[in-house]
C-alpha positions in Angstrom: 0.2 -20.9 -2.7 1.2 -21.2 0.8 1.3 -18.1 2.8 4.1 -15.5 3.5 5.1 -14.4 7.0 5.6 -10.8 7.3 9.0 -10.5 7.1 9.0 -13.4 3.7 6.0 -10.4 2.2 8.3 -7.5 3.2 11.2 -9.2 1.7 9.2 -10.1 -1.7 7.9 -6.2 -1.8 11.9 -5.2 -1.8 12.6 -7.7 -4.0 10.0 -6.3 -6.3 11.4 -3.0 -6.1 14.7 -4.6 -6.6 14.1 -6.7 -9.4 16.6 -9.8 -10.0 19.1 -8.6 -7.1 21.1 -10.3 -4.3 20.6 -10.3 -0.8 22.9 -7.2 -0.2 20.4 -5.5 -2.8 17.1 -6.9 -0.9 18.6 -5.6 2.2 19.1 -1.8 0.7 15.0 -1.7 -0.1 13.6 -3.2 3.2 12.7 -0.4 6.3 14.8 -0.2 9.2 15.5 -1.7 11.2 16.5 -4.3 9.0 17.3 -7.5 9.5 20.7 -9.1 10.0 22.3 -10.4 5.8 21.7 -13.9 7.4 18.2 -13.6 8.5 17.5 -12.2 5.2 19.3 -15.0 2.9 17.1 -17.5 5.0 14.1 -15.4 4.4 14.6 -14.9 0.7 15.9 -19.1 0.8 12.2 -19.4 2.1 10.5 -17.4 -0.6 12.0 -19.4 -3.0 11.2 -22.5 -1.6 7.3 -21.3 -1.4 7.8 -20.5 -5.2 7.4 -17.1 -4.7 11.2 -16.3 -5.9 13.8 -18.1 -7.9 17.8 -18.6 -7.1 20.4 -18.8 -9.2 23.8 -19.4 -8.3 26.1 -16.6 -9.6 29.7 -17.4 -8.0 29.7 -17.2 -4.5 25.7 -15.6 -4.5 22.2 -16.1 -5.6 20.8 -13.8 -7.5 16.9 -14.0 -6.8 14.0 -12.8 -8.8 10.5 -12.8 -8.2 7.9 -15.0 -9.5 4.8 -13.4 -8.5 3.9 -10.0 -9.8 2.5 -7.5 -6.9 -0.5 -7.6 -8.6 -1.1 -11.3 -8.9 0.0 -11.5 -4.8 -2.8 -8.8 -3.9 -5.6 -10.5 -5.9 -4.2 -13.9 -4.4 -4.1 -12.4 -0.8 -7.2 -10.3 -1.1 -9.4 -13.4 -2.1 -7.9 -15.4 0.6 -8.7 -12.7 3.3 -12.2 -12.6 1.8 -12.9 -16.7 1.8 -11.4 -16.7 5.5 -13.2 -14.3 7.1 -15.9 -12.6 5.0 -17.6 -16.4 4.0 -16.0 -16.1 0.5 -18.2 -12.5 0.0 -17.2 -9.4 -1.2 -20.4 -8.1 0.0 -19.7 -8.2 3.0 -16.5 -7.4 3.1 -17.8 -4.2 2.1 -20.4 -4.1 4.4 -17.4 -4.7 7.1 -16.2 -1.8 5.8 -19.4 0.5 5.9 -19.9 -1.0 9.5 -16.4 0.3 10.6 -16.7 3.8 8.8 -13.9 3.1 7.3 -15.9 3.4 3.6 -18.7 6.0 3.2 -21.4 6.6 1.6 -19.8 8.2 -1.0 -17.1 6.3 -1.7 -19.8 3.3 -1.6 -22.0 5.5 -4.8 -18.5 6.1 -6.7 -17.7 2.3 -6.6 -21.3 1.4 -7.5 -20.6 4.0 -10.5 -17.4 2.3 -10.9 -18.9 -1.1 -11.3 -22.4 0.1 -13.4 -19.4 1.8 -16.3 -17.4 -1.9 -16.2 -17.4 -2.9 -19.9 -18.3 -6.2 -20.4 -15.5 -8.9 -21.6 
């Protein structure tokens, strides 16, 4: 899928807190400052194009609803941030991590436990 711009990925996170809702809905979820009704219609206008949200034409609105699940967008995004800059490896992204101190030894033993109690599909 192609990738979001930051305001297209803030927009899709309101719109997932919204559900199927109009721009004027969008609008109410997103963090100020937010951005002018047009700006946002051509940002959700986008989304949909990307297949990321549908339209549909309710009178004189859309009504737009997502097509990706949060969930689906992380794993999406995630993998994407690991191919592009970690050489397709979770390693070491991980060992990025470590490196920084932003993971420590301890969190590193309870994801190893994590991953040794995985049940097996």
């Amino acid at each position: 899928m192609e990738r979001l711009t930051q305001p297209e990925e803030d927009a899709l996170r309101a719109l997932w807190r919204t559900g199927p809702g109009f721009v004027k809905d969008v609008l109410e979820h997103l963090p100020e400052p937010r951005p002018p009704y047009t700006t946002l219609a051509s940002t959700l206008r986008n989304l949909e194009r990307k297949a990321y949200a549908s339209a549909e034409k309710l009178g004189n609105s859309f009504c737009y609803t997502p097509l990706v699940s949060a969930e689906d967008y992380q794993r999406r995004s995630l993998g994407a941030l690991v191919r592009e800059h970690f050489r397709d490896s979770y390693k070491e992204l991980v060992s990025f991590f470590a490196k920084e101190e932003k993971v420590s030894a301890a969190d590193l033993q309870e994801i190893i436990k994590l991953i040794e109690n995985q049940k097996p599909e």
